[in-house]
C-alpha positions as CSV (number, residue, x, y, z in Angstrom):
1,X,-6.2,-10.9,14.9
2,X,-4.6,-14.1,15.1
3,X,-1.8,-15.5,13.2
4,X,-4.5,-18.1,11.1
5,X,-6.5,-15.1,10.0
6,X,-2.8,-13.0,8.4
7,X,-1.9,-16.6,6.6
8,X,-5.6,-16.4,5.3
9,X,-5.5,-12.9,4.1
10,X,-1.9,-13.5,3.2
11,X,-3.4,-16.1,1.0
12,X,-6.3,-14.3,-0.5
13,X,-3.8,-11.6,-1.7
14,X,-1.2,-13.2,-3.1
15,X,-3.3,-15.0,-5.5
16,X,-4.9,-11.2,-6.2
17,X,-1.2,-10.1,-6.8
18,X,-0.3,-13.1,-8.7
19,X,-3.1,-12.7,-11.6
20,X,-1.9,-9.3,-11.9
21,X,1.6,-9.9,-12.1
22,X,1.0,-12.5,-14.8
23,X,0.7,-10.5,-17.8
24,X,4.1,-8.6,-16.8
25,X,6.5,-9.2,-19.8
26,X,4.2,-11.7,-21.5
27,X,5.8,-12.2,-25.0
28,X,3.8,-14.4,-27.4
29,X,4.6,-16.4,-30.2
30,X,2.8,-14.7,-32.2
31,X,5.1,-11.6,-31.3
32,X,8.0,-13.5,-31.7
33,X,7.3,-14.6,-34.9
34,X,7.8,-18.6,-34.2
35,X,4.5,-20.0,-34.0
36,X,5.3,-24.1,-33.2
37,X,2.4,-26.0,-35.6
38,X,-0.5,-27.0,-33.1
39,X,-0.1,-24.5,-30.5
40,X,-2.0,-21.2,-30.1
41,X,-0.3,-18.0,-31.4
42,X,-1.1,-16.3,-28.4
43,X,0.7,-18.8,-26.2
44,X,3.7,-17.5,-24.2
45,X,7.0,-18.2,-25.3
46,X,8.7,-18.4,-21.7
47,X,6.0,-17.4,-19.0
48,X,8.8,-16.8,-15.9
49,X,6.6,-18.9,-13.6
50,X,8.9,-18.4,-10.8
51,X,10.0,-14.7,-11.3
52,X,6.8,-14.1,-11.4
53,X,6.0,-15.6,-8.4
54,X,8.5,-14.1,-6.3
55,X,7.7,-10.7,-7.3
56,X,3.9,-11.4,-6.0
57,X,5.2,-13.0,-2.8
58,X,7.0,-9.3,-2.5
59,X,3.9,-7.7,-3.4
60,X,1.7,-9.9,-1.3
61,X,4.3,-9.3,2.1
62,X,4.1,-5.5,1.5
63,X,0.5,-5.6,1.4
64,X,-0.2,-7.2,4.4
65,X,2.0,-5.7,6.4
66,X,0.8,-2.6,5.6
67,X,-2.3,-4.1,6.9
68,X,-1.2,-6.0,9.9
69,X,0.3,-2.4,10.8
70,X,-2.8,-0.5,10.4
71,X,-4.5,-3.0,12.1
72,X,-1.9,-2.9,14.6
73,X,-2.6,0.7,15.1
74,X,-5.8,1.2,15.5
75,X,-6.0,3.0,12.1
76,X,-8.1,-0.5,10.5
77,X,-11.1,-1.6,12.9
78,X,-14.7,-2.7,12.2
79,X,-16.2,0.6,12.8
80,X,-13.7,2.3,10.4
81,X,-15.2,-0.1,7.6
82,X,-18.5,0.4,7.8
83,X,-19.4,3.0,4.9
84,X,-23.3,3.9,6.1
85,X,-21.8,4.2,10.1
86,X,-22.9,2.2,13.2
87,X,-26.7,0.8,12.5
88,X,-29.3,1.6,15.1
89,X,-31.2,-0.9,17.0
């Protein structure tokens, strides 16, 4: 596989990893008891962005290098995917 098609799947599962990561340590207004007039209750009082983010960029490396290294060793190829086994012409 080439380096275009990691970066893509790189891609694809960070963003997985990131809307999962998002709720992590969510505390709401509501919850803290300060709601600011005109905003939603549920809003998050400090949503760690960035904290956030580097913990999916984690994530998202492990991932895919656990991937690239399956790939790598033969362990993760077409024929392994297929779920029904090799269709007949």
């Amino acid at each position: 596989m080439s380096a275009l098609s990691f970066a893509a799947i790189y891609f694809i599962v960070w963003w997985l990893c990131f809307f999962a990561v998002l709720p992590w340590g969510v505390r709401t207004q509501h919850d803290e008891g300060e709601v600011v007039p005109g905003t939603e209750a549920g809003a998050p009082v400090a949503p760690k962005l960035l904290v956030k983010a580097i913990w999916t960029s984690v994530i998202a490396a492990v991932v895919v290098g656990g991937f690239y290294f399956a790939v790598m060793e033969g362990w993760l190829t077409v024929d392994n995917l297929s779920l029904l086994g090799k269709p007949e012409f």
